[in-house]
Backbone as JSON Lines, residues from 0, in Angstrom:
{"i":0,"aa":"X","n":[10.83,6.0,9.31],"ca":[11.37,6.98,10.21],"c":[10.39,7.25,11.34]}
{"i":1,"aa":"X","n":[9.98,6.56,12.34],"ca":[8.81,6.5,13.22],"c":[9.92,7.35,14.0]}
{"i":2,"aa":"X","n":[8.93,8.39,14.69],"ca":[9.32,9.21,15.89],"c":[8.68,9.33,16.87]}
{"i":3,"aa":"X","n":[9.41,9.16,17.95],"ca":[8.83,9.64,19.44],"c":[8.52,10.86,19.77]}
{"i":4,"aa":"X","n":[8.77,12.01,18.86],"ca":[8.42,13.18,19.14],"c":[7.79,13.51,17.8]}
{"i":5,"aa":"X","n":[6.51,14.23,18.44],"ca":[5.46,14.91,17.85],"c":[5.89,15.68,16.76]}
{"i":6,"aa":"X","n":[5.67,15.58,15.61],"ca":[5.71,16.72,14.62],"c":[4.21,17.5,14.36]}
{"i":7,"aa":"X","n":[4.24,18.61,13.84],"ca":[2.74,19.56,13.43],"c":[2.8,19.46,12.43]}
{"i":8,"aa":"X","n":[1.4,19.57,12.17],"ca":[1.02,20.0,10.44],"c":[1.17,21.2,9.84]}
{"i":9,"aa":"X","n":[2.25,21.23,8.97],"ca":[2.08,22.89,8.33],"c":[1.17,23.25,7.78]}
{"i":10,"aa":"X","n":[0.44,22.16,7.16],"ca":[-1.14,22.38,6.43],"c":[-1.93,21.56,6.72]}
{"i":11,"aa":"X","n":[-3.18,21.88,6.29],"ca":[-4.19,21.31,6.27],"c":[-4.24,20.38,5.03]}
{"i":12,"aa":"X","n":[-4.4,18.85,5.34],"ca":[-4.24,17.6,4.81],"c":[-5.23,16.91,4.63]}
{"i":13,"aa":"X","n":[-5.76,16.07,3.19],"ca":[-6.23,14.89,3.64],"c":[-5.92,14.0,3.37]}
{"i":14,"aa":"X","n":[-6.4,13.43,4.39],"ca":[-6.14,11.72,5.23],"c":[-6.68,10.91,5.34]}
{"i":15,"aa":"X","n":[-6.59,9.26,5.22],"ca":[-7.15,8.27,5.39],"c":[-6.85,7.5,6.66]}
{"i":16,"aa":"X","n":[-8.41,7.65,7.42],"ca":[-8.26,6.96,8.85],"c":[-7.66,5.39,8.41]}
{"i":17,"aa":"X","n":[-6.92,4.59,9.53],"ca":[-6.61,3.52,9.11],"c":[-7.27,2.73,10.45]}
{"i":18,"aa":"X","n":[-8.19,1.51,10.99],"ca":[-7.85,1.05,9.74],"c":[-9.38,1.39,8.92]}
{"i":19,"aa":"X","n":[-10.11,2.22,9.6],"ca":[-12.07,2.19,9.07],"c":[-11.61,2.69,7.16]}
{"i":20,"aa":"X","n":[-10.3,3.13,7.13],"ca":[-10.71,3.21,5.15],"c":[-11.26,4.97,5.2]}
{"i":21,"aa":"X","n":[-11.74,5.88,6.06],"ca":[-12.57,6.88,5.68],"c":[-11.83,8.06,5.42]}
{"i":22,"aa":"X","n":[-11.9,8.78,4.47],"ca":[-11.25,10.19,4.18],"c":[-11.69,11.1,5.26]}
{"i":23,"aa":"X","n":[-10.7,12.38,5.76],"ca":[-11.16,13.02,6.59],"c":[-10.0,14.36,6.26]}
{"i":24,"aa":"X","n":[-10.13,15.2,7.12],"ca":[-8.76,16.76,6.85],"c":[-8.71,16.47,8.5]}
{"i":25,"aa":"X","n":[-7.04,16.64,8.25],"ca":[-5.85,16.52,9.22],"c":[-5.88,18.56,9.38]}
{"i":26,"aa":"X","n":[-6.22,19.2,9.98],"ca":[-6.25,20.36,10.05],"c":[-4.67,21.01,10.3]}
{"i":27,"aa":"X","n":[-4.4,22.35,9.34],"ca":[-2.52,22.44,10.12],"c":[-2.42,22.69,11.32]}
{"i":28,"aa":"X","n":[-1.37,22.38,12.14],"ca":[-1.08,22.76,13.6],"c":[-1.35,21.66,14.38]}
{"i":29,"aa":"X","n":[-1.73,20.22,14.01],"ca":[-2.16,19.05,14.75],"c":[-0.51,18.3,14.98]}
{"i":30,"aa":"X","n":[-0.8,18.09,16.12],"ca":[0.5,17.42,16.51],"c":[0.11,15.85,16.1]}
{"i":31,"aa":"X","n":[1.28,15.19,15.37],"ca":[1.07,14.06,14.68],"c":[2.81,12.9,15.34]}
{"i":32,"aa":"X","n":[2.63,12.01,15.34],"ca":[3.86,11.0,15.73],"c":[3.81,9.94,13.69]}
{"i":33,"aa":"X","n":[4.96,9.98,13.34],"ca":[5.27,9.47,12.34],"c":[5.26,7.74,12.83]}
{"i":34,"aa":"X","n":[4.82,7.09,11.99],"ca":[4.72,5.69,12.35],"c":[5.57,4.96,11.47]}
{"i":35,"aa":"X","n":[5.37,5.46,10.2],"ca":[6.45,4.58,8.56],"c":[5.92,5.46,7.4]}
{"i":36,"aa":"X","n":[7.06,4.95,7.23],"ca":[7.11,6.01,5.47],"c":[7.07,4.9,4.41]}
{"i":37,"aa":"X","n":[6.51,4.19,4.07],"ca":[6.69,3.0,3.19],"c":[5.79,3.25,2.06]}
{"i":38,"aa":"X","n":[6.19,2.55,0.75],"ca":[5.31,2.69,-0.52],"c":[4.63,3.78,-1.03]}
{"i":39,"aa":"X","n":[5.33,5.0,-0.67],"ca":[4.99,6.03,-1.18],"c":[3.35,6.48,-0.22]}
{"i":40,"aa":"X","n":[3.48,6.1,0.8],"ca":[2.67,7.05,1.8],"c":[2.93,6.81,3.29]}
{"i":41,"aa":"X","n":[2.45,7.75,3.78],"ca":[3.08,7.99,5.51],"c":[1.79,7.59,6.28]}
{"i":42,"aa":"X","n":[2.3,6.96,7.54],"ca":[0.82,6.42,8.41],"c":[1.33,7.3,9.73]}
{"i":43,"aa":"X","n":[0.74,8.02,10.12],"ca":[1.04,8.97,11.61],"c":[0.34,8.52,12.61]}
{"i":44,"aa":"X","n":[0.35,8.98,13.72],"ca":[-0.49,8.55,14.91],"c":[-0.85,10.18,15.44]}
{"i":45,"aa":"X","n":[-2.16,10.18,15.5],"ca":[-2.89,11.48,16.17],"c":[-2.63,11.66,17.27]}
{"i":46,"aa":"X","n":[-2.48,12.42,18.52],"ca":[-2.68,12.68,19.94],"c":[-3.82,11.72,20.14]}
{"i":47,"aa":"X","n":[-4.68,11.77,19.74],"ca":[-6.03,10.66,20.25],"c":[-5.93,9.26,19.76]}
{"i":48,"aa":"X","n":[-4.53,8.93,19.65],"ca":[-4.35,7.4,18.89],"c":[-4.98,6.75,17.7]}
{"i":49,"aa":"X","n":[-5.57,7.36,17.0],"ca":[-6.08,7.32,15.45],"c":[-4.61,7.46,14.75]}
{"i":50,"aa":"X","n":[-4.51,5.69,13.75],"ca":[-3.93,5.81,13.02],"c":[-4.51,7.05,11.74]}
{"i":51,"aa":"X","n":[-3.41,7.62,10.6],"ca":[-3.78,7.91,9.63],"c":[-2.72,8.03,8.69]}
{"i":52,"aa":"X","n":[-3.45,7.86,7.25],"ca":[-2.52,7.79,6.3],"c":[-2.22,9.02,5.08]}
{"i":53,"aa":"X","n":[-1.69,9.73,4.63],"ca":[-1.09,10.33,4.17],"c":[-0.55,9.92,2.85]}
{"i":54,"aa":"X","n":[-1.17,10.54,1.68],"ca":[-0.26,10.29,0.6],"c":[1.15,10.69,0.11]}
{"i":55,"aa":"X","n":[2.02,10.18,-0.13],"ca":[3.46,10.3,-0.32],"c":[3.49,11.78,-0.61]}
{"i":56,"aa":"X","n":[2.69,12.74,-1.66],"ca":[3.12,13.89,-2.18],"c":[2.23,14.9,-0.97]}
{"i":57,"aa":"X","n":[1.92,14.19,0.34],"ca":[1.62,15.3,0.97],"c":[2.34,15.39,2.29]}
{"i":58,"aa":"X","n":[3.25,14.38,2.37],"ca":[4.48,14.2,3.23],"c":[5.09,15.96,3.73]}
{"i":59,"aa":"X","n":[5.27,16.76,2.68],"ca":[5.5,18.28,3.51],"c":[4.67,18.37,4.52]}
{"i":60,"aa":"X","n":[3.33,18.07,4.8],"ca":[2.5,18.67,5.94],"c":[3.05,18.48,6.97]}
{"i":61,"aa":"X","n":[4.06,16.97,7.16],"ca":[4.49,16.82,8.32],"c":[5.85,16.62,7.93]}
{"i":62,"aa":"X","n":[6.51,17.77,7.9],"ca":[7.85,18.4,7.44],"c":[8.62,17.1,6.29]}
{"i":63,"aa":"X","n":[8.33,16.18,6.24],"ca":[8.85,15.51,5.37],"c":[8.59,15.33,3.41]}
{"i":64,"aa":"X","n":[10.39,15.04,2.96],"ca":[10.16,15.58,1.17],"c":[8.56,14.76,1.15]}
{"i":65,"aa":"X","n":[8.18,15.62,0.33],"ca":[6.91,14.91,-1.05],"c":[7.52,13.38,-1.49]}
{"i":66,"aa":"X","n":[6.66,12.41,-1.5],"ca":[7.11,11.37,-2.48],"c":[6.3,10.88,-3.27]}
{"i":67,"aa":"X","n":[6.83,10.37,-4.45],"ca":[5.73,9.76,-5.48],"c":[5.66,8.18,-5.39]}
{"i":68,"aa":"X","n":[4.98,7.82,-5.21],"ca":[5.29,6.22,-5.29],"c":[6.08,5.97,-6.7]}
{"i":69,"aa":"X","n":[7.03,4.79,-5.94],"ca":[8.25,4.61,-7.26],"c":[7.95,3.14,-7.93]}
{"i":70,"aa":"X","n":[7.71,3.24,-8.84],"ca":[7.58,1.92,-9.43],"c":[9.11,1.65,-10.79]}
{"i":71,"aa":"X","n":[9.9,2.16,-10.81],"ca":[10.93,2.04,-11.23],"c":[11.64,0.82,-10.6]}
{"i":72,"aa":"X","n":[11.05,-0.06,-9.43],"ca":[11.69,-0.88,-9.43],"c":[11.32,-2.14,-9.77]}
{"i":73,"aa":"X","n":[10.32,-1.78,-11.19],"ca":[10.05,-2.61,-11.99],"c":[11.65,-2.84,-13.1]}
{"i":74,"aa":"X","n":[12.05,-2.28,-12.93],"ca":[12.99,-1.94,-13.86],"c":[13.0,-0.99,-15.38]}
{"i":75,"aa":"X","n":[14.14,-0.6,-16.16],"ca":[14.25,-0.38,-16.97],"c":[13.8,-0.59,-18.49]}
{"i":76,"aa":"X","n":[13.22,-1.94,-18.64],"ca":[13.48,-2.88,-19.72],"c":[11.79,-2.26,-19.74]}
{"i":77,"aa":"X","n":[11.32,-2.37,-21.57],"ca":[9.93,-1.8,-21.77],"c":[9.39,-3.56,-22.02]}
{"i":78,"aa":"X","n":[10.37,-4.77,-21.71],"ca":[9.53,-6.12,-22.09],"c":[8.76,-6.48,-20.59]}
{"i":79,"aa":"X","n":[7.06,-7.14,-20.84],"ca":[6.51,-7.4,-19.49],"c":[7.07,-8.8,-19.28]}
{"i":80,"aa":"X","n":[6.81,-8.91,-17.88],"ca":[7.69,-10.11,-17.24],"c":[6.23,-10.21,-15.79]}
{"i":81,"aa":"X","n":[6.38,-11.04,-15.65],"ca":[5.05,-11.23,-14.39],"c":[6.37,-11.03,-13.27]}
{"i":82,"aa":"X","n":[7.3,-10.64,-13.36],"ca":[8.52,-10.63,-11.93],"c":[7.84,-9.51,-12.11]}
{"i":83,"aa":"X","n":[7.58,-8.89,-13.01],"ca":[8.03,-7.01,-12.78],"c":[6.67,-6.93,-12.08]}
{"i":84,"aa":"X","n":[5.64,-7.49,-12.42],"ca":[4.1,-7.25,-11.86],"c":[4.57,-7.35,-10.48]}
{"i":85,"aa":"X","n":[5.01,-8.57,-9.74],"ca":[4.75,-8.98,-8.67],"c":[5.93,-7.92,-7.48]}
{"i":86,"aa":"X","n":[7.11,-7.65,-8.57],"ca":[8.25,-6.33,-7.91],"c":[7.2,-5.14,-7.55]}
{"i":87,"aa":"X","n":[6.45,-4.66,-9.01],"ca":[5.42,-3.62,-8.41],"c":[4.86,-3.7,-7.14]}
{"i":88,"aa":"X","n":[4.02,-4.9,-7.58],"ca":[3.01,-5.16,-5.94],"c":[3.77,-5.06,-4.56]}
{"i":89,"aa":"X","n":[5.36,-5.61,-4.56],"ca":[5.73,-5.65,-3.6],"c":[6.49,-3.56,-3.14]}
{"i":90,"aa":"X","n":[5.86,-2.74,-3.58],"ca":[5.66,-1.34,-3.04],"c":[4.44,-0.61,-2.49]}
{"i":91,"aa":"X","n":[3.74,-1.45,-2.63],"ca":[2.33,-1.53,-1.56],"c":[2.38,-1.86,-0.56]}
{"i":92,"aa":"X","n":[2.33,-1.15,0.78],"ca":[2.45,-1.79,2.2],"c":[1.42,-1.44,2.73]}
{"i":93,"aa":"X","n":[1.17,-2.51,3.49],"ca":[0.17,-2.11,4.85],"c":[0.13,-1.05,5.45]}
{"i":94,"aa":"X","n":[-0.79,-0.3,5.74],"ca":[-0.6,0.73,6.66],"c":[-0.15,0.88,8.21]}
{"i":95,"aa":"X","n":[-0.59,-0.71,8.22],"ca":[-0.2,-0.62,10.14],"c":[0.46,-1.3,9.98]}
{"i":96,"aa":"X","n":[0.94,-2.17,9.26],"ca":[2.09,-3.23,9.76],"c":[3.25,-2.77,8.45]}
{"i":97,"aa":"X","n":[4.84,-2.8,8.84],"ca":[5.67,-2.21,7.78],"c":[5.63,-3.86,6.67]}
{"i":98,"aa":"X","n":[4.84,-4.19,6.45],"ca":[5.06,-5.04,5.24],"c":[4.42,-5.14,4.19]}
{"i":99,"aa":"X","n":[5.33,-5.22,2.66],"ca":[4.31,-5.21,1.79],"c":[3.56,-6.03,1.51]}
{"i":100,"aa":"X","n":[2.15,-6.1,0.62],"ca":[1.33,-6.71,0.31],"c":[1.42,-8.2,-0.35]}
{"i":101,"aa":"X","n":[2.51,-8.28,-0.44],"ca":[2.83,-9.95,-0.92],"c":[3.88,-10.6,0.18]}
{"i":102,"aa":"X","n":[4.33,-9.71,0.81],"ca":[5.4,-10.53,1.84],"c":[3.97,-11.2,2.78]}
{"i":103,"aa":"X","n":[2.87,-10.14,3.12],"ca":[2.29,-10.21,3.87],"c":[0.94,-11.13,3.72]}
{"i":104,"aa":"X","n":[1.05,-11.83,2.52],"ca":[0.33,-12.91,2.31],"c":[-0.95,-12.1,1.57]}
{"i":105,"aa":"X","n":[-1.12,-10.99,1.13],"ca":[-2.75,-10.43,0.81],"c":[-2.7,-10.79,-0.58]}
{"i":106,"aa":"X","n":[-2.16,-11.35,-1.55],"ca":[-2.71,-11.44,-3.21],"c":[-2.11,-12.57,-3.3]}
{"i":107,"aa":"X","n":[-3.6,-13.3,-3.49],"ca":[-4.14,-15.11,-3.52],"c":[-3.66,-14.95,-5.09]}
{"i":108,"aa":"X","n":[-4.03,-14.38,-6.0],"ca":[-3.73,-14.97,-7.49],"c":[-3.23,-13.36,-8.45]}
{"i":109,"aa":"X","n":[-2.39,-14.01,-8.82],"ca":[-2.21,-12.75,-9.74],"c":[-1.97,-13.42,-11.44]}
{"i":110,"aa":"X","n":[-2.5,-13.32,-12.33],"ca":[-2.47,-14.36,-13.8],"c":[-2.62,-12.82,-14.79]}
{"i":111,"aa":"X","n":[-1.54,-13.29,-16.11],"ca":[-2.1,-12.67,-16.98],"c":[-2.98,-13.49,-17.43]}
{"i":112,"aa":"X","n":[-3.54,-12.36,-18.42],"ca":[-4.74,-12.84,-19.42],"c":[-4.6,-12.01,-20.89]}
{"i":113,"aa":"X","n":[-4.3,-12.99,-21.74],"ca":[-4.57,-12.35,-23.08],"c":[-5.89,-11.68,-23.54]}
{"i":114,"aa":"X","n":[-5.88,-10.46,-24.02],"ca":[-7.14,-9.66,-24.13],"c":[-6.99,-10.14,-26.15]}
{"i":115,"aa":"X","n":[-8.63,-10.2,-26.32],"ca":[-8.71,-10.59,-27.97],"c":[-7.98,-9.56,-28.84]}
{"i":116,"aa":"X","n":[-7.86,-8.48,-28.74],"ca":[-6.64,-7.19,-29.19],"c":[-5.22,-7.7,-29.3]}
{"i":117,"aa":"X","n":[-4.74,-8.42,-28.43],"ca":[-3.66,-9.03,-28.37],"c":[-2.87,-8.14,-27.27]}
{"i":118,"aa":"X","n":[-3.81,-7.34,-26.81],"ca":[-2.95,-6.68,-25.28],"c":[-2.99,-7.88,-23.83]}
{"i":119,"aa":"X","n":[-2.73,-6.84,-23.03],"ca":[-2.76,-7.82,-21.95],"c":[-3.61,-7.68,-20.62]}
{"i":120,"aa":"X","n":[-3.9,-8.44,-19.5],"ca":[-4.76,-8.24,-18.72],"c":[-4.08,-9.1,-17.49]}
{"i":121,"aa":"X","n":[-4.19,-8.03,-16.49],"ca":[-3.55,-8.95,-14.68],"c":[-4.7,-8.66,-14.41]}
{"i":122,"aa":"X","n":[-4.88,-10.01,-13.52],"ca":[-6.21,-10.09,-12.85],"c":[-5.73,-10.73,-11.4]}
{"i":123,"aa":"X","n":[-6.27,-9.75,-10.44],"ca":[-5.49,-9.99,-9.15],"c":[-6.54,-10.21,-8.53]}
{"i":124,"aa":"X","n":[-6.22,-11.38,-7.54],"ca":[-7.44,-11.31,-6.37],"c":[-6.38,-11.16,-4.95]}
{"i":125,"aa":"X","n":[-6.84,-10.57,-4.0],"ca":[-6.06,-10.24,-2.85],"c":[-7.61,-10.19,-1.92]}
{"i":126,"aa":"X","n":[-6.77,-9.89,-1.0],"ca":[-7.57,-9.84,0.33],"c":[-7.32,-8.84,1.68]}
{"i":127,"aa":"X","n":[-7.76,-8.87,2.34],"ca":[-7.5,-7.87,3.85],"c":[-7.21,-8.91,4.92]}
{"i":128,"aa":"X","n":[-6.56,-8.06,5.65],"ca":[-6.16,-9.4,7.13],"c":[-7.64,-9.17,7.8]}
{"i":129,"aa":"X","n":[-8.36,-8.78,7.89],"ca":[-9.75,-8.56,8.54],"c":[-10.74,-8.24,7.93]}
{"i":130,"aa":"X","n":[-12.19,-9.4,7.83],"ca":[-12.82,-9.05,6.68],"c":[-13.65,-7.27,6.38]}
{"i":131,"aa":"X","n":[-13.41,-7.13,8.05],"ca":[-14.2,-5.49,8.12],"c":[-13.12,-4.52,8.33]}
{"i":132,"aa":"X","n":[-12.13,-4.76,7.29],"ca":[-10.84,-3.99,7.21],"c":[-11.1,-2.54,5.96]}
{"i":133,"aa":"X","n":[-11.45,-1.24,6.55],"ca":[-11.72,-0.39,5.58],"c":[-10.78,-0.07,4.4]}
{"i":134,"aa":"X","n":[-9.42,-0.29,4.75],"ca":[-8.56,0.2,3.97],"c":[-8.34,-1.05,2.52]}
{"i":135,"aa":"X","n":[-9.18,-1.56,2.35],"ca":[-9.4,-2.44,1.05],"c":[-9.4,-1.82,0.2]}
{"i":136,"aa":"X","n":[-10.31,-0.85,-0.63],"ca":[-9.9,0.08,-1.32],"c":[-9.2,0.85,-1.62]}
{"i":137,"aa":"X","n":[-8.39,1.1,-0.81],"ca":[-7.17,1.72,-0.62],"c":[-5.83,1.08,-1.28]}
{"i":138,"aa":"X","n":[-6.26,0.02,-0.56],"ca":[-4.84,-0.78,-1.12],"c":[-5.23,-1.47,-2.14]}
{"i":139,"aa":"X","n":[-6.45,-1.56,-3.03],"ca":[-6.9,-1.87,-4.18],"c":[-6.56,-0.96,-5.22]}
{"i":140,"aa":"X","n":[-6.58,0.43,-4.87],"ca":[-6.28,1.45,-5.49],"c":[-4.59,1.31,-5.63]}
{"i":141,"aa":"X","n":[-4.08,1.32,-4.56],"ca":[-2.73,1.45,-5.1],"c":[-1.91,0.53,-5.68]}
{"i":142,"aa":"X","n":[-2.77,-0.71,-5.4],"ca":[-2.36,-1.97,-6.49],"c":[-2.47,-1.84,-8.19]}
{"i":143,"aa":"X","n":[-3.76,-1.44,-8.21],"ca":[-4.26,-0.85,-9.67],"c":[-2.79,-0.22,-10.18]}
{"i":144,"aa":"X","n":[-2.57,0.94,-8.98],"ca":[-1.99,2.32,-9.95],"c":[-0.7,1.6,-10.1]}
{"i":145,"aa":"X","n":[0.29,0.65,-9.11],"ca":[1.03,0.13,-9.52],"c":[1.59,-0.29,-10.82]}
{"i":146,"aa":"X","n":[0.31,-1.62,-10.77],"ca":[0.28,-2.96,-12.17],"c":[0.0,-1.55,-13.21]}
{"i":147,"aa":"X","n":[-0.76,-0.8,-13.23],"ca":[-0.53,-0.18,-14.47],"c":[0.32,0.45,-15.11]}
{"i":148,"aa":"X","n":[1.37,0.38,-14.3],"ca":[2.39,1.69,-14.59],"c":[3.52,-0.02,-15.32]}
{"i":149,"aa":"X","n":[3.14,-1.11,-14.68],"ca":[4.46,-2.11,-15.67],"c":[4.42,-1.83,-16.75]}
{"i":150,"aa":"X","n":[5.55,-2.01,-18.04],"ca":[5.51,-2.03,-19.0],"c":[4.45,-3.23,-19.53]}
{"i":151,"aa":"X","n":[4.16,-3.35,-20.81],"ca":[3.47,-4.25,-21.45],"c":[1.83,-4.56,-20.77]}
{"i":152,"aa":"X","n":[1.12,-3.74,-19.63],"ca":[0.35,-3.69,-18.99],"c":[-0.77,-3.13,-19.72]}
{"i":153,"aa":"X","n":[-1.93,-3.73,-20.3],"ca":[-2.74,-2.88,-21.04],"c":[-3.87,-2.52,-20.0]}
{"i":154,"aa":"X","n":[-4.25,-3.57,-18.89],"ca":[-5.57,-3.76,-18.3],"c":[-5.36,-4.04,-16.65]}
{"i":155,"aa":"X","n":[-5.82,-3.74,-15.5],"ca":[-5.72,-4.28,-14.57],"c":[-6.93,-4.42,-13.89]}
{"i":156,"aa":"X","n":[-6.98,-5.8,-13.06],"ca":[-8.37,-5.86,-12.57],"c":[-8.04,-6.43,-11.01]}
{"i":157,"aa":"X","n":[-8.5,-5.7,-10.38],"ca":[-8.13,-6.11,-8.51],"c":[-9.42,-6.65,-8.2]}
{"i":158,"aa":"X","n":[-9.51,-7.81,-7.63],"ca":[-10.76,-8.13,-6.71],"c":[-10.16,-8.01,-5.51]}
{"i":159,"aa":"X","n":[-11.69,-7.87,-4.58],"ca":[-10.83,-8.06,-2.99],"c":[-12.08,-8.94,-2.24]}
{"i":160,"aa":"X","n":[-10.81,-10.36,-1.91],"ca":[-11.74,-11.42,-1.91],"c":[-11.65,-11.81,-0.71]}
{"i":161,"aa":"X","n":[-12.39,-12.71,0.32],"ca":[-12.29,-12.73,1.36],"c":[-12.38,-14.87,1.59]}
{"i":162,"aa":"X","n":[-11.92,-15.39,0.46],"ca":[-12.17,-16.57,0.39],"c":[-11.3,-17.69,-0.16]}
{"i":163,"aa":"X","n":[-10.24,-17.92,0.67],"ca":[-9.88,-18.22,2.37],"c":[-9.67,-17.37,3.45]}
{"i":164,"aa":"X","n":[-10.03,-17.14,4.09],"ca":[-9.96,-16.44,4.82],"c":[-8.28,-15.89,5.08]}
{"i":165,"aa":"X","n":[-7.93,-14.92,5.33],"ca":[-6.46,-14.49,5.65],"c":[-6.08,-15.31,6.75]}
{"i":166,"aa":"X","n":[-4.97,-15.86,7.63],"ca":[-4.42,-16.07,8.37],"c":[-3.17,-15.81,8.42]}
{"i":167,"aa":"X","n":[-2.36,-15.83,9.81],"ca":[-0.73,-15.47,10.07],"c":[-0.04,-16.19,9.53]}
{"i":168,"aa":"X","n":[-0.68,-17.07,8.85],"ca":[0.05,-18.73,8.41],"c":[0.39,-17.9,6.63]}
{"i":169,"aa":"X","n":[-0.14,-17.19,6.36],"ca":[0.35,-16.64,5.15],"c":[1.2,-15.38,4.81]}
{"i":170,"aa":"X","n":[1.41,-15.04,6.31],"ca":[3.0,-14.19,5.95],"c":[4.32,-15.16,5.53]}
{"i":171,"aa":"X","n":[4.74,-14.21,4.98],"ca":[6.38,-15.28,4.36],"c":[7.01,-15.48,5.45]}
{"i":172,"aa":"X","n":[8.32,-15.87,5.61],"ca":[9.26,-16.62,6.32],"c":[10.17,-15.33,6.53]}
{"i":173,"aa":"X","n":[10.31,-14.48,5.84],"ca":[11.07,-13.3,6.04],"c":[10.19,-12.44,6.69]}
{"i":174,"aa":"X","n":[9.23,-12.52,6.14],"ca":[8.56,-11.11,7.1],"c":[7.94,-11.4,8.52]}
{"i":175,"aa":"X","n":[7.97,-12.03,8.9],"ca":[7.91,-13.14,10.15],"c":[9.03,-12.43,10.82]}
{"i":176,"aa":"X","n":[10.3,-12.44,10.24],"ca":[11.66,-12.6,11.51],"c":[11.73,-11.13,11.49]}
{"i":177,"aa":"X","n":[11.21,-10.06,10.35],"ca":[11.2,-9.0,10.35],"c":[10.17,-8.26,11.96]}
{"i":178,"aa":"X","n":[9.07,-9.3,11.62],"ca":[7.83,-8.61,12.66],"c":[8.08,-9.28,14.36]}
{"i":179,"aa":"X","n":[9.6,-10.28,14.0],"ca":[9.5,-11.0,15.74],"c":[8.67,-12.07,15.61]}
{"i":180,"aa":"X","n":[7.95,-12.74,14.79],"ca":[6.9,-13.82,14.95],"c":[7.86,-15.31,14.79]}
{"i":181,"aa":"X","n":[9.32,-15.06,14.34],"ca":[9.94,-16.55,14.69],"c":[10.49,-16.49,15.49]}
């Protein structure tokens, strides 16, 4: 829901600059431009052109419902399936660009692994489109909170790897015609 007109903060928020990664407070009364509402958090644009990001349940500050990130569209079923891992991942989006994290080429490997318990273990390696991209942790974090929430999920492990390097050559074919790049 990107808008051309300014909304304010009813409260005082915090926020993650995008793209330096750094926590900071969005003070109330700051006039803010909505950029996307995707994966359960909001990216605004400041009067001073600083992206920032917003977690889904603090969406009231800038008049919009609370959201929780939804991973229900793992489905119903309590059996694990590596679809349901990779359905998760795909509710992680970029902050600046509306695509999620697998359309958008960022997770090189995702494998289970049998743990000696007989539970289970995803071991993800992903990456940033820029190696001095702050918001790595960020989207490491919400990968984590994802994969953990699949059923049959005992363990999750995110690396964030920078080796191949990212290129445009690893967005999909859909998210391409989505962004104008065919």
């Amino acid at each position: 829901m990107p808008s051309n007109e300014p909304v304010v903060t009813s409260r005082d928020v915090v926020v993650t600059t995008v793209p330096a990664g750094t926590r900071t407070h969005l003070p109330a009364g700051s006039p803010v431009h909505i950029v996307q509402m995707l994966g359960g958090s909001v990216t605004v644009r400041a009067e001073s052109g600083v992206l920032l990001r917003l977690a889904g349940e603090d969406a009231d500050a800038v008049g919009m419902e609370p959201v929780e990130r939804n991973v229900s569209l793992v489905g119903p079923s309590a059996e694990f399936s590596a679809e349901k891992v990779m359905d998760a991942l795909r509710t992680v989006y970029d902050p600046e660009i509306p695509i999620d994290i697998v359309e958008l080429g960022l997770v090189y490997r995702c494998e289970e692994v049998a743990l000696p318990d007989g539970g289970r273990r995803i071991e993800i390696d992903m990456t940033m489109t820029a190696p001095g991209c702050g918001m790595g942790d960020v989207l490491r974090e919400d990968a984590m909170r994802v994969v953990e929430a699949v059923p049959g999920v005992d363990e999750v492990d995110v690396q964030i790897v920078f080796e191949p390097p990212w290129t445009m050559d690893r967005i999909s074919e859909e998210a391409r015609l989505e962004l104008g790049l065919l």
